[in-house]
MIGUNU-131085 format. One line per 10 residues: number of its first residue (from 0); for each residue x, y, z of N, C-alpha, C, O. Coordinates in steps of 0.02 Angstrom, whole numbers. Example, Ala and Ser with C-alpha at 12.3 -4.5 7.8 and 13.67 -1.06 7.14 Angstrom:
MIGUNU-131085
0> 660,-284,390,615,-225,390,660,-165,390,712,-166,423 | 642,-112,354,684,-53,357,645,2,394,670,57,402;
This chain:
MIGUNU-131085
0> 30,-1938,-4260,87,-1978,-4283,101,-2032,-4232,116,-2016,-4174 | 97,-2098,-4251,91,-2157,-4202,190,-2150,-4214,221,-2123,-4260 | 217,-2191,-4145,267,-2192,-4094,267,-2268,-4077,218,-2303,-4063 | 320,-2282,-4080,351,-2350,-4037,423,-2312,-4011,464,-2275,-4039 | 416,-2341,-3945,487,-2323,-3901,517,-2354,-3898,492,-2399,-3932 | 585,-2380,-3873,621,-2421,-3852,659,-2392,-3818,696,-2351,-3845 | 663,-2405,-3740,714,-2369,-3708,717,-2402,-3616,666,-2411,-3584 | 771,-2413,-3594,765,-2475,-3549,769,-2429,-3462,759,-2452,-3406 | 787,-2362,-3484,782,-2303,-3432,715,-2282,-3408,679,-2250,-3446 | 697,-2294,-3360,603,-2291,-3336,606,-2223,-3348,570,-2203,-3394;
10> 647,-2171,-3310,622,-2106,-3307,632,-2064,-3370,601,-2012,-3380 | 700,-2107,-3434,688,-2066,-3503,628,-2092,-3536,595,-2055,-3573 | 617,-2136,-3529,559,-2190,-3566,508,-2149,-3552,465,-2139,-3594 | 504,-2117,-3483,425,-2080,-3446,427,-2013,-3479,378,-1980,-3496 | 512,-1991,-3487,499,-1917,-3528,488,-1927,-3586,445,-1890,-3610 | 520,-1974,-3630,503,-1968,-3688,422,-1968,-3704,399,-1922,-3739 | 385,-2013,-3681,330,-2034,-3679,301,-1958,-3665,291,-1926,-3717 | 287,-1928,-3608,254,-1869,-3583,283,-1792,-3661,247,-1749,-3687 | 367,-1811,-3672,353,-1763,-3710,302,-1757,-3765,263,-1710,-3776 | 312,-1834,-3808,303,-1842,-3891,217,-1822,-3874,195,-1773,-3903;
20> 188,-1846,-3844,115,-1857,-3820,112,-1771,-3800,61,-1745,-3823 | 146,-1737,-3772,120,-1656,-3788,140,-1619,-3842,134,-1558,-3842 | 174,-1663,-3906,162,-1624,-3956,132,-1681,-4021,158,-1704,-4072 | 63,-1689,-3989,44,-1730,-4017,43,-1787,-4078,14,-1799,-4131 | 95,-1814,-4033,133,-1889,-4065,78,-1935,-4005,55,-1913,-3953 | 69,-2012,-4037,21,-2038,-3998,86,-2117,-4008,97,-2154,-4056 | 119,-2114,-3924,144,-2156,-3931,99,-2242,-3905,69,-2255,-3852 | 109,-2279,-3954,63,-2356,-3962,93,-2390,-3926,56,-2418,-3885 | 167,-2407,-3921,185,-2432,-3882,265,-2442,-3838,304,-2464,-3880 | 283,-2439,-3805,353,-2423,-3764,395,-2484,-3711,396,-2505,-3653;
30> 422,-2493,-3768,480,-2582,-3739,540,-2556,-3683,556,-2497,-3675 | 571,-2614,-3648,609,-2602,-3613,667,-2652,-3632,710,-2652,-3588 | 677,-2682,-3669,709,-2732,-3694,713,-2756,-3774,666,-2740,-3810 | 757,-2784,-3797,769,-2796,-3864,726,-2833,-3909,707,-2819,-3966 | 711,-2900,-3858,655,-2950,-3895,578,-2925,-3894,531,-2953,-3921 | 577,-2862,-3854,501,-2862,-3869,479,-2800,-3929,423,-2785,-3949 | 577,-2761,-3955,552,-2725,-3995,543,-2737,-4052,517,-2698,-4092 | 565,-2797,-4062,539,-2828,-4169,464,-2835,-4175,430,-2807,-4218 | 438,-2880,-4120,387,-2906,-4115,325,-2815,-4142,295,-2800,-4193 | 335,-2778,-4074,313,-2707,-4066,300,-2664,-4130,249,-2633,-4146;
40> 381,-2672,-4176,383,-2631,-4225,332,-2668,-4278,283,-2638,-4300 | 344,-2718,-4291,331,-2764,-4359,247,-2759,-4337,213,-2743,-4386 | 211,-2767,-4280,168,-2766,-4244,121,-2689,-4284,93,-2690,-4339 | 127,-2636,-4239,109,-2564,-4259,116,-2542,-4308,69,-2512,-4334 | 191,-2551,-4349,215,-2515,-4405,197,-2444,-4384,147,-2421,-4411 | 231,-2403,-4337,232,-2350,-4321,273,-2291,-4369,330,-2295,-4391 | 232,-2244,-4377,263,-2163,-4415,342,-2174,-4406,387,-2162,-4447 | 348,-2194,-4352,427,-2181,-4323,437,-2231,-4260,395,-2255,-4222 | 503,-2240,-4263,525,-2292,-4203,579,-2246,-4167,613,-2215,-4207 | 591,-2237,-4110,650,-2180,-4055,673,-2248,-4033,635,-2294,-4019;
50> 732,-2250,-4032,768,-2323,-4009,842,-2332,-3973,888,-2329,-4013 | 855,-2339,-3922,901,-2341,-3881,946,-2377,-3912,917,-2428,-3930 | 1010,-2379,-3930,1061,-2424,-3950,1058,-2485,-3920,1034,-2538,-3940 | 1097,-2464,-3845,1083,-2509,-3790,1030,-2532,-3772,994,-2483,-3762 | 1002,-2577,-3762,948,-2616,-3727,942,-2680,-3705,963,-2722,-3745 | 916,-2704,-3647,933,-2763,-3602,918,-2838,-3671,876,-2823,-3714 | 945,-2896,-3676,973,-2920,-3596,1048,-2901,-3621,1090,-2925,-3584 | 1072,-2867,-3669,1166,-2877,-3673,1176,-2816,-3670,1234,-2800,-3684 | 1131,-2759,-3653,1170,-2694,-3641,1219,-2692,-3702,1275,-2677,-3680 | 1220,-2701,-3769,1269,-2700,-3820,1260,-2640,-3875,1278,-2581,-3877;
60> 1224,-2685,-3920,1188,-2657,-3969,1126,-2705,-3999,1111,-2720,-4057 | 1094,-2725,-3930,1023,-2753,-3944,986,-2695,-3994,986,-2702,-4055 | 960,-2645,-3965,911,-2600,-3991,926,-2602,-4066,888,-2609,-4114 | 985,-2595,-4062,1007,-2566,-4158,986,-2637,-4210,956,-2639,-4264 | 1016,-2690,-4169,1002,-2751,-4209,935,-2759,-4204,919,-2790,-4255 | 873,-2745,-4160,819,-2743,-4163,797,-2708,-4228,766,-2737,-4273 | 811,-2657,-4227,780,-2597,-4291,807,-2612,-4337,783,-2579,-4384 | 859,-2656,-4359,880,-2680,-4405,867,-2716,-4439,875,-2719,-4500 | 837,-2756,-4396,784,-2825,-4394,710,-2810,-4427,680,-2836,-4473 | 698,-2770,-4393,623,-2731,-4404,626,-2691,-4461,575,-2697,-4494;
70> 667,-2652,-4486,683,-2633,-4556,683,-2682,-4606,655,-2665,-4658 | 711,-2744,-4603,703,-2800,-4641,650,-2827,-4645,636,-2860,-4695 | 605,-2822,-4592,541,-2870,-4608,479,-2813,-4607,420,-2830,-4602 | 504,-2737,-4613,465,-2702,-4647,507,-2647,-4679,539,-2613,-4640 | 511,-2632,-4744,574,-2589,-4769,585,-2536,-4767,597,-2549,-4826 | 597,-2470,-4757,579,-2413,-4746,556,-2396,-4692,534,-2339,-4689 | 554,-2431,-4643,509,-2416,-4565,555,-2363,-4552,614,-2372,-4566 | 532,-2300,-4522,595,-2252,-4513,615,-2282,-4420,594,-2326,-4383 | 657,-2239,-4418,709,-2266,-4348,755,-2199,-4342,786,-2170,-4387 | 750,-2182,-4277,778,-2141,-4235,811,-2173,-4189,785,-2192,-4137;
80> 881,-2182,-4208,916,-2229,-4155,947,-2153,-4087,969,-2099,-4107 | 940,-2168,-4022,974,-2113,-3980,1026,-2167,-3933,1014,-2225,-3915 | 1090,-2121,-3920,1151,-2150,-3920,1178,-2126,-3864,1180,-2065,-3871 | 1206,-2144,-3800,1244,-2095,-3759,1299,-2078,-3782,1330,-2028,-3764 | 1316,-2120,-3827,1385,-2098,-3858,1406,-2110,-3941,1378,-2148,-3980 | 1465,-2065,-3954,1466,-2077,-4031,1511,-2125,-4053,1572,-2125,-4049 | 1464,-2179,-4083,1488,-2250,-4086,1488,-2250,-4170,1437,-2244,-4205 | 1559,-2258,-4194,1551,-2253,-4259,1536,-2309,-4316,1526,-2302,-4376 | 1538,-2372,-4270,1519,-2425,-4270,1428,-2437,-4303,1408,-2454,-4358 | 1403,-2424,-4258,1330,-2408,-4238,1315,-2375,-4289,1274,-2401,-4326;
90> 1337,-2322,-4304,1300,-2268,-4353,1332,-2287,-4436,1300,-2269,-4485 | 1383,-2317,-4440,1401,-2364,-4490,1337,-2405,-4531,1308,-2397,-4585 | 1332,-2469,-4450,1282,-2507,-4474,1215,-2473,-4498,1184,-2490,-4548 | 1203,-2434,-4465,1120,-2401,-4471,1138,-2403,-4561,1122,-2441,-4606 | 1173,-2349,-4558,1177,-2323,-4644,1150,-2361,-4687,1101,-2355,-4725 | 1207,-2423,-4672,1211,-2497,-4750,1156,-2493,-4767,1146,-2463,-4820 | 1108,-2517,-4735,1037,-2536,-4773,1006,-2466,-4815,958,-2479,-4852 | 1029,-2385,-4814,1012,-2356,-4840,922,-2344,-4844,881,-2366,-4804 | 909,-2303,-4903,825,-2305,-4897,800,-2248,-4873,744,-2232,-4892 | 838,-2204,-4825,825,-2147,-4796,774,-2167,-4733,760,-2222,-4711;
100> 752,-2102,-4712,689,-2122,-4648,743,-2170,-4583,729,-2218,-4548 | 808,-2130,-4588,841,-2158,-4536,883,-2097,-4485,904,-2051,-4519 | 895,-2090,-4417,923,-2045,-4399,972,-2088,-4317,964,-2140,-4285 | 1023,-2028,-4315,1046,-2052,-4259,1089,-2010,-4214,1148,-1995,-4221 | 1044,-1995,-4162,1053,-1956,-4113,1112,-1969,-4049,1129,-2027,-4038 | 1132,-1929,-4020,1156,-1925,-3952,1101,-1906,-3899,1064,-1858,-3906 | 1099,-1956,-3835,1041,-1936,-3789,1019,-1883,-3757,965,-1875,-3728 | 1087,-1827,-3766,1097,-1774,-3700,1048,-1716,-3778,1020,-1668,-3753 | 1041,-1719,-3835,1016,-1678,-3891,949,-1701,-3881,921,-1704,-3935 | 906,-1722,-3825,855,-1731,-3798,809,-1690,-3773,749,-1681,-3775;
110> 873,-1659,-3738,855,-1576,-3693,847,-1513,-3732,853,-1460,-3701 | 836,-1511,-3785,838,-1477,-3844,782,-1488,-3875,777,-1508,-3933 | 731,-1472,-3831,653,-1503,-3866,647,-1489,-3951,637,-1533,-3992 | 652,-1439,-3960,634,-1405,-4017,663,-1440,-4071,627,-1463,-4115 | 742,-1447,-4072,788,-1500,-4101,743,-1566,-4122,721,-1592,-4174 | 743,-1579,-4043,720,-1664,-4059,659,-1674,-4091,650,-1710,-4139 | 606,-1630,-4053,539,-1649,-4093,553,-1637,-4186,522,-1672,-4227 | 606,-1580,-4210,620,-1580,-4282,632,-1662,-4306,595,-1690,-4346 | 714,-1704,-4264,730,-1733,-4295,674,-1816,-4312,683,-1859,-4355 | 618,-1810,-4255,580,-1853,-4239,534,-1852,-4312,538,-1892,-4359;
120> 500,-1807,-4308,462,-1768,-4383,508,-1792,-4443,485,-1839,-4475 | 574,-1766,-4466,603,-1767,-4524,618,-1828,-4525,643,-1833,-4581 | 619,-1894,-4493,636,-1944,-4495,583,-1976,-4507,579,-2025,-4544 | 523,-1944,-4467,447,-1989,-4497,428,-1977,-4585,403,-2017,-4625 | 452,-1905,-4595,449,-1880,-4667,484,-1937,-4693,462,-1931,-4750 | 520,-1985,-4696,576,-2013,-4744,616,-1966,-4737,604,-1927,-4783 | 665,-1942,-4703,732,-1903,-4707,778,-1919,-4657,773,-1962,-4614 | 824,-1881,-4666,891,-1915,-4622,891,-1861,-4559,865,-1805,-4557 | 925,-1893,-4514,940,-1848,-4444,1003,-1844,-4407,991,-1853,-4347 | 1073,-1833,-4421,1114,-1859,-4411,1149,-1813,-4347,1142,-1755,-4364;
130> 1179,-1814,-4289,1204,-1795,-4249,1254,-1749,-4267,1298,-1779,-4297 | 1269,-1677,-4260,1326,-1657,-4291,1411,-1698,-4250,1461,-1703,-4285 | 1410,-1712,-4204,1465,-1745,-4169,1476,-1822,-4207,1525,-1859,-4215 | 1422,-1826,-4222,1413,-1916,-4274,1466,-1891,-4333,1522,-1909,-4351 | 1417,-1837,-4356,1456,-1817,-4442,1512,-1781,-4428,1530,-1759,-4483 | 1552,-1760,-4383,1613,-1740,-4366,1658,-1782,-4358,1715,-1773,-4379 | 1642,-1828,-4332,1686,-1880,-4304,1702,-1951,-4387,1754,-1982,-4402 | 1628,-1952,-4424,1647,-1976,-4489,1696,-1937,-4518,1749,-1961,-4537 | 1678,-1864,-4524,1720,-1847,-4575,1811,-1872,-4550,1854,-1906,-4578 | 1809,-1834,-4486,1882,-1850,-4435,1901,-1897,-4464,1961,-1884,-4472;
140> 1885,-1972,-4499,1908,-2018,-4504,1956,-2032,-4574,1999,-2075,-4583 | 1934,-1983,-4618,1953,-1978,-4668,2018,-1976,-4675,2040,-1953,-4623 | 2081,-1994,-4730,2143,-2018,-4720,2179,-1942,-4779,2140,-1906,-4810 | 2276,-1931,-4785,2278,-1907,-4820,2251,-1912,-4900,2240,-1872,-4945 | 2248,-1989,-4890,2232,-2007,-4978,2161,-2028,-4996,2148,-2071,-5039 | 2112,-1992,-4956,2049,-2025,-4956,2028,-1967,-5001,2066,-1920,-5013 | 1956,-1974,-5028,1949,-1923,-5056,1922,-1860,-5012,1926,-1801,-5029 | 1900,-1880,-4964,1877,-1811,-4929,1921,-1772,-4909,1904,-1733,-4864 | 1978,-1770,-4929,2028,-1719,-4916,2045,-1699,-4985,2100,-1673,-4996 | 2009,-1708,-5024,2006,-1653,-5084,1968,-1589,-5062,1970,-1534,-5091;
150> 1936,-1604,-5012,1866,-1556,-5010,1908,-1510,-4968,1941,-1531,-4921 | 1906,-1439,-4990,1925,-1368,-4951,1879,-1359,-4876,1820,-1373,-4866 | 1917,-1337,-4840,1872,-1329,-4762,1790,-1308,-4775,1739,-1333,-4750 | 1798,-1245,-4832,1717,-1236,-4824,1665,-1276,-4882,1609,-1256,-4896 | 1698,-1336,-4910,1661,-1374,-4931,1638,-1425,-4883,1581,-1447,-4877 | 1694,-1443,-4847,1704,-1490,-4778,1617,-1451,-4745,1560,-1470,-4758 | 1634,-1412,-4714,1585,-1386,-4684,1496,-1379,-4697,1449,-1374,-4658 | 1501,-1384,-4788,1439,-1376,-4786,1412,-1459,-4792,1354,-1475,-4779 | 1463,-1508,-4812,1441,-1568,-4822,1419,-1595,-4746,1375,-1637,-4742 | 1448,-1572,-4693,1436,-1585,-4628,1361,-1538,-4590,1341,-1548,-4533;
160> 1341,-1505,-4623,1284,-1479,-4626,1240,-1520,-4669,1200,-1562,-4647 | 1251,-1503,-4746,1210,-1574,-4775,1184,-1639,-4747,1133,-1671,-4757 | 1253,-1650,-4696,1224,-1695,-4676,1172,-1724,-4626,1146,-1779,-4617 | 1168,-1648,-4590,1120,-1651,-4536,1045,-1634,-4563,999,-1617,-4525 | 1036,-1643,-4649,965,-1636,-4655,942,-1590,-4665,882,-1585,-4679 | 994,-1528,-4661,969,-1477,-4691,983,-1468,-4762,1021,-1499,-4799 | 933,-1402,-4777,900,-1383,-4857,981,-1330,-4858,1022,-1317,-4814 | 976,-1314,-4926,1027,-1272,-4950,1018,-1216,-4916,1064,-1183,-4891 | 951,-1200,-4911,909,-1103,-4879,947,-1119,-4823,987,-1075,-4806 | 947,-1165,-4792,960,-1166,-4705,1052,-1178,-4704,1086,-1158,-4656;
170> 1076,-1207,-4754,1149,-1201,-4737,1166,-1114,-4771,1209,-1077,-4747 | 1130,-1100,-4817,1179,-1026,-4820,1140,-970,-4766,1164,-913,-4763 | 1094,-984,-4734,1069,-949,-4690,1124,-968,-4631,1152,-920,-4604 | 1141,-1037,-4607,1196,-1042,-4569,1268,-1026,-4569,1301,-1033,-4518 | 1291,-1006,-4618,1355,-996,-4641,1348,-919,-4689,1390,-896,-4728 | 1306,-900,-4678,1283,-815,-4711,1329,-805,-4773,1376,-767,-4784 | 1288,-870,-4821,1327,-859,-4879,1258,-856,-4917,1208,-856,-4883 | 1251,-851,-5008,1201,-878,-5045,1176,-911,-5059,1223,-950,-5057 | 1118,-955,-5084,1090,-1006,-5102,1136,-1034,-5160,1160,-1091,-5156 | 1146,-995,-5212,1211,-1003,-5263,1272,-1013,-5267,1305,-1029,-5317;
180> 1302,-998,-5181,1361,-1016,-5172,1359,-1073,-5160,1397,-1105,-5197 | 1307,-1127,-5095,1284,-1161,-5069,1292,-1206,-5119,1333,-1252,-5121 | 1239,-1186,-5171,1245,-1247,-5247,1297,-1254,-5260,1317,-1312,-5263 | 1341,-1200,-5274,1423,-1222,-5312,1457,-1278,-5263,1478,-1331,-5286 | 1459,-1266,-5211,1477,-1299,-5182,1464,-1381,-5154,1499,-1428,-5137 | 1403,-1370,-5160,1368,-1460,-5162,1384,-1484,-5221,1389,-1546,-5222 | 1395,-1453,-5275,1411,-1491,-5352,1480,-1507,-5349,1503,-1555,-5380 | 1524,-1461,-5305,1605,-1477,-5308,1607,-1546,-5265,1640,-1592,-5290 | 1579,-1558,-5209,1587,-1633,-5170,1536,-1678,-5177,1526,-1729,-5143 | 1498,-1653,-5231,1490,-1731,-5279,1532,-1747,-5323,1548,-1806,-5330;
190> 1551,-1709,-5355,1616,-1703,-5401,1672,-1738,-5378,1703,-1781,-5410 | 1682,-1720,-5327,1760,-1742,-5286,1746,-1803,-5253,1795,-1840,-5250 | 1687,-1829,-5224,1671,-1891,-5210,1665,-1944,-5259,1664,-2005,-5251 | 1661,-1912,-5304,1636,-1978,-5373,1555,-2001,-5348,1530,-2055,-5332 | 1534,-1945,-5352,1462,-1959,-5313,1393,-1911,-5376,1409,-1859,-5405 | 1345,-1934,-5382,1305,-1900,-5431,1251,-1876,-5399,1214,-1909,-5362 | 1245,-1814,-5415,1210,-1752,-5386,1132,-1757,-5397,1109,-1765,-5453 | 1088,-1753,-5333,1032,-1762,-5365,981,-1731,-5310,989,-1731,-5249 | 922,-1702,-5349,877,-1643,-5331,819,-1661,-5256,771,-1626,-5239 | 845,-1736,-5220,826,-1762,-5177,864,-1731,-5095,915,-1757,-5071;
200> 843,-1700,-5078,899,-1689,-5031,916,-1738,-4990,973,-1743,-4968 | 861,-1784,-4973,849,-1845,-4907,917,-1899,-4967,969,-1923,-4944 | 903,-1904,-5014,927,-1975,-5047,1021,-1941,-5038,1070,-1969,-5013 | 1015,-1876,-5069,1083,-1842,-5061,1116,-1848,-5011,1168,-1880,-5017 | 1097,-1818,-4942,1127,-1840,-4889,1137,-1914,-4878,1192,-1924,-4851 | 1106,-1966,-4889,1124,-2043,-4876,1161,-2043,-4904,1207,-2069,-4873 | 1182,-2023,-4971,1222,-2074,-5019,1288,-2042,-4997,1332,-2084,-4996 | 1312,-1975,-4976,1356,-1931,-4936,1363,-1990,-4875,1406,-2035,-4877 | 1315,-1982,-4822,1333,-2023,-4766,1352,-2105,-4777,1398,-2131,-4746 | 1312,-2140,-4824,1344,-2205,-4826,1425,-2186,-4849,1471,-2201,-4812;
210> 1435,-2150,-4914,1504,-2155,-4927,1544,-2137,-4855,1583,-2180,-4835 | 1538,-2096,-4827,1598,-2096,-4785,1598,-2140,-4721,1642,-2142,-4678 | 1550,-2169,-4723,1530,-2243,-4657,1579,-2297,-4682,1611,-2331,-4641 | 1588,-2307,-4756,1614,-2350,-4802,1696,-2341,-4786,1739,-2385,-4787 | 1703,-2284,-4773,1799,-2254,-4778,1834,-2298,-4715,1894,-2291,-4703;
């Protein structure tokens, strides 16, 4: 699975690189700056792009506007944006363009090999990867009169699982409920979202995460 990096930290740039390459990911190529990652991506068209928010010269949100960029002038390119922090801003923009094959991490969920190499994979699959502190902090935002406060705590809960990309097996295996409860319950907060239910899980979770990026 070919790799483009972007990351302006020599010694994460050196781990990332040393990890993906021992579980044989073959990274092509690894930027330290914003302008050389459009060129890079549009360049390789890599399985997957791992992409620093931040990156020189404005320390802002070069990286993101990079992959943003690079999503536009190739559609679907997946993107693993990693974040030191949860910028709700940032993970907003990612969404809009929709499409799936998008994810967005916190940096310190790095150290968590097992984690990351998943969300690296499910993002090359076309699927989503979403930070649970990302999808906590969306939901947080939600108002008394919004609709996500129709949703009961343990609907709350599994949509915040949903949203991290997992399958139904894996949220009632996490919450030691049934596969059938699991269903009732994904049909009630499409229901309550004004949202239409559908047998995609990757497309399901986006259309979940754009709506509440939107609130």
């Amino acid at each position: 699975m070919r790799v483009v990096i972007a990351e302006d930290h020599a010694l994460l740039r050196d781990g990332l690189i040393r990890l993906l390459e021992a579980h044989d990911f073959q990274v092509v190529e690894a930027v330290d700056n914003g302008p050389r990652l459009v060129p890079a991506l549009v360049e390789h068209r890599p399985d997957v792009a791992v992409v620093d928010v931040r990156l020189p010269p404005t320390f802002t949100d070069e990286g993101l506007k990079a992959a943003i960029e690079a999503r536009r002038q190739v559609p679907g390119l997946p993107i693993l944006v990693l974040s030191q922090y949860v910028e709700q801003l940032y993970a907003r923009e990612l969404l809009t363009g929709g499409g799936g094959a998008l994810g967005y991490l916190l940096k310190d969920r790095v150290s968590n090999v097992a984690d990351f190499l998943d969300s690296v994979r499910r993002v090359a699959a076309g699927g989503t990867a979403m930070d649970p502190d990302v999808i906590t902090q969306l939901l947080a935002r939600s108002t008394r009169d919004s609709p996500i406060s129709r949703l009961t705590p343990r609907e709350a809960e599994v949509l915040g699982l949903m949203a991290e990309g997992r399958s139904n097996a894996a949220i009632a295996a996490a919450l030691f409920v049934t596969e059938k409860a699991v269903s009732k319950h994904t049909n009630n907060i499409f229901a309550k979202l004004d949202l239409p239910p559908s047998e995609d899980d990757n497309r399901r979770v986006m259309a979940v995460l754009t709506y509440l990026s939107s609130r």
